[in-house]
SETORZA-677684 format. One record per residue: chain; residue number from 1; x, y, z of N, C-alpha, C in turn. Coordinates in pm, 1 decimal, always signed. Each point is the difference from the previous one (the first is absolute). Example, Ala and Ser with C-alpha at 12.3 -4.5 7.8 and 13.67 -1.06 7.14 Angstrom:
BEGIN
chain  resi  neast  nnorth  nup  caeast  canorth  caup  ceast  cnorth  cup
A  1  +1319.0  -569.0  +780.0  -89.0  +119.0  +0.0  +90.0  +120.0  +0.0 $
A  2  -35.0  +105.0  -72.0  +82.0  +119.0  +6.0  -77.0  +109.0  +73.0 $
# end
This chain:
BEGIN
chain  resi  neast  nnorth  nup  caeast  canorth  caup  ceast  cnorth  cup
A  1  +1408.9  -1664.0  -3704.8  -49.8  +86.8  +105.7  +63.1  +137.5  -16.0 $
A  2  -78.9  +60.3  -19.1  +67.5  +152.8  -27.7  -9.7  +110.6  +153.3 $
A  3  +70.0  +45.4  +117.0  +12.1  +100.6  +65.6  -40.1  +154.9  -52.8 $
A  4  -65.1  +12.1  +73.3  -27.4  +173.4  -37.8  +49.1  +36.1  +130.0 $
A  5  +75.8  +146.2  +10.8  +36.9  +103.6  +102.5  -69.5  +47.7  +44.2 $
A  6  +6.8  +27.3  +138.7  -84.6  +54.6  +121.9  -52.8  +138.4  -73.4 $
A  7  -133.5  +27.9  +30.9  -52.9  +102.4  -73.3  -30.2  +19.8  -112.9 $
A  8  +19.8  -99.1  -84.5  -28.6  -5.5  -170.1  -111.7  -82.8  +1.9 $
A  9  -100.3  -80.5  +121.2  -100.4  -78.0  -59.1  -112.6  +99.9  +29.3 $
A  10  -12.7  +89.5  +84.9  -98.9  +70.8  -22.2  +29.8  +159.3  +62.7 $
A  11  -65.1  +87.6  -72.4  -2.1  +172.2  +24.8  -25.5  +48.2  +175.2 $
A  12  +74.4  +96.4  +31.7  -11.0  +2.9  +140.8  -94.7  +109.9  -3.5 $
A  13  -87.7  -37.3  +118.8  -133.9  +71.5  +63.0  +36.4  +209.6  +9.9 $
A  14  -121.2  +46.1  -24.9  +15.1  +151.0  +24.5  +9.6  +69.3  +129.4 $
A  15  +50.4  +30.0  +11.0  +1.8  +48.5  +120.2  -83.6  +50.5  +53.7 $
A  16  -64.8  -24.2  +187.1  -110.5  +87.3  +32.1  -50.1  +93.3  -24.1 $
A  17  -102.6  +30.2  -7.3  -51.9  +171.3  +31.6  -20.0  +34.6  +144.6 $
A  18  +41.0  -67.7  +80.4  +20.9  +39.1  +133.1  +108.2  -62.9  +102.5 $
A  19  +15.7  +69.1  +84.9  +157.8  -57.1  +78.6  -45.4  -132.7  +86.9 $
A  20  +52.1  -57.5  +0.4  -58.2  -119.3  +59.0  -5.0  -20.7  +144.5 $
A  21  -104.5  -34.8  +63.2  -15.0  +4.1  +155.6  +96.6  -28.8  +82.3 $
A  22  +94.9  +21.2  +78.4  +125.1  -46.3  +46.2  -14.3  -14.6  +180.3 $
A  23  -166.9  +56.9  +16.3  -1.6  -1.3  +150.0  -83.2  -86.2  +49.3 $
A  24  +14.1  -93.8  +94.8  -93.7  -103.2  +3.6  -53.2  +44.0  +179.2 $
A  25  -146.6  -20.4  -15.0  -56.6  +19.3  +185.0  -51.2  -114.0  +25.1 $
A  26  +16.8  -41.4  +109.5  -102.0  -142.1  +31.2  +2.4  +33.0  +162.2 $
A  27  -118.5  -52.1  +56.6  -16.7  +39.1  +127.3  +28.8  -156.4  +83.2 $
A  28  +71.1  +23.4  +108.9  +47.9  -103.0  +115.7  -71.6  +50.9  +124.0 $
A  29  +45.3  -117.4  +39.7  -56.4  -6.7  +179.0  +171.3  -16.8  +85.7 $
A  30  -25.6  +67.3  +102.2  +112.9  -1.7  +74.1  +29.7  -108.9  +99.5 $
A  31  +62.5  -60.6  -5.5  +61.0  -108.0  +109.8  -40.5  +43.2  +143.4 $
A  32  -50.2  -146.9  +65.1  +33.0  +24.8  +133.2  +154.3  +73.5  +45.5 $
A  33  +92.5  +7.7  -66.1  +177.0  -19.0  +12.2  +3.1  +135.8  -85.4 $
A  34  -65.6  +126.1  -36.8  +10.9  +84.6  -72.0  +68.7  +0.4  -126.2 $
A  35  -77.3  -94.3  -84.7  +69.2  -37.9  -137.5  -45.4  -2.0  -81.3 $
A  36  -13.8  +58.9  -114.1  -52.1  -46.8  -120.4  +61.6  -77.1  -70.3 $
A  37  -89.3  -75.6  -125.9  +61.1  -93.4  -68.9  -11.2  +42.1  -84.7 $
A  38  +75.4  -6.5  -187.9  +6.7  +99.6  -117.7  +106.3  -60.8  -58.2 $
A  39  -61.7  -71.5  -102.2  +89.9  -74.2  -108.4  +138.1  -81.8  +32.9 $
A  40  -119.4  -87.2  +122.2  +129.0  -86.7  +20.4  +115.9  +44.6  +164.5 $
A  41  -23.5  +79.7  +41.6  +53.3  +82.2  +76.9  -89.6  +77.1  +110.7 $
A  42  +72.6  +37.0  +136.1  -65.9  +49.2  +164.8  +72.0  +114.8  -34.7 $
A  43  -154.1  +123.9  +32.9  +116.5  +135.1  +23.3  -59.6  +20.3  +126.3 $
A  44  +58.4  +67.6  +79.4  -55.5  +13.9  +161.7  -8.2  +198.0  -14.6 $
A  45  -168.2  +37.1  +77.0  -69.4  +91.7  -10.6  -20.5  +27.3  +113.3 $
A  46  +14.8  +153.4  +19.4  -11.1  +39.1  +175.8  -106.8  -66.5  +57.2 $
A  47  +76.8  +7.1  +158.2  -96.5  -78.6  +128.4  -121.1  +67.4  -33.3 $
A  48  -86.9  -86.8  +66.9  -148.7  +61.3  +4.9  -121.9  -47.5  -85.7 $
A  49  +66.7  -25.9  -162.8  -83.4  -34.4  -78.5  -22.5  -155.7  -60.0 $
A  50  -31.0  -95.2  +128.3  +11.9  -156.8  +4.2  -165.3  -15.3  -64.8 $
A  51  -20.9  -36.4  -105.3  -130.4  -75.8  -45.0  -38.3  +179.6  -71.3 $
A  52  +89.5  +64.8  -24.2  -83.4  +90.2  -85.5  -2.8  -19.7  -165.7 $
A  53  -86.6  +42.6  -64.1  +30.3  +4.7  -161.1  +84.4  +104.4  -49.4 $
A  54  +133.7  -31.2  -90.1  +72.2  +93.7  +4.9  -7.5  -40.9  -163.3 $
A  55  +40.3  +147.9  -76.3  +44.7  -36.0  -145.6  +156.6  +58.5  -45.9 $
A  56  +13.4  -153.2  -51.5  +142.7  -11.3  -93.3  +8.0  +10.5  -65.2 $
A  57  +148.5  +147.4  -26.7  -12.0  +24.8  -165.5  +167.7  -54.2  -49.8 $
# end
């Protein structure tokens, strides 16, 4: 059984021609309890906006 070293079985990829997207939006609905939900996690959003569509960036 012969081991080869990390990076010697194959050539590493070129690098983009563009910067890669780093900002993500997705749109939520607000809690009865003024909350959004977002990867796992409640962020709480001023009074007022209970059942509105809000977008998360």
């Amino acid at each position: 059984m012969q081991l080869v070293a990390s990076g010697e079985a194959e050539p590493l990829l070129d690098l983009p021609t563009r910067p890669f997207p780093t900002e993500l939006e997705q749109t939520r609905v607000v809690s009865p309890q003024g909350l959004v939900s977002f990867a796992g996690n409640h962020y709480s959003v001023p009074p007022g906006l209970t059942g509105a569509h809000v977008t998360v960036r």
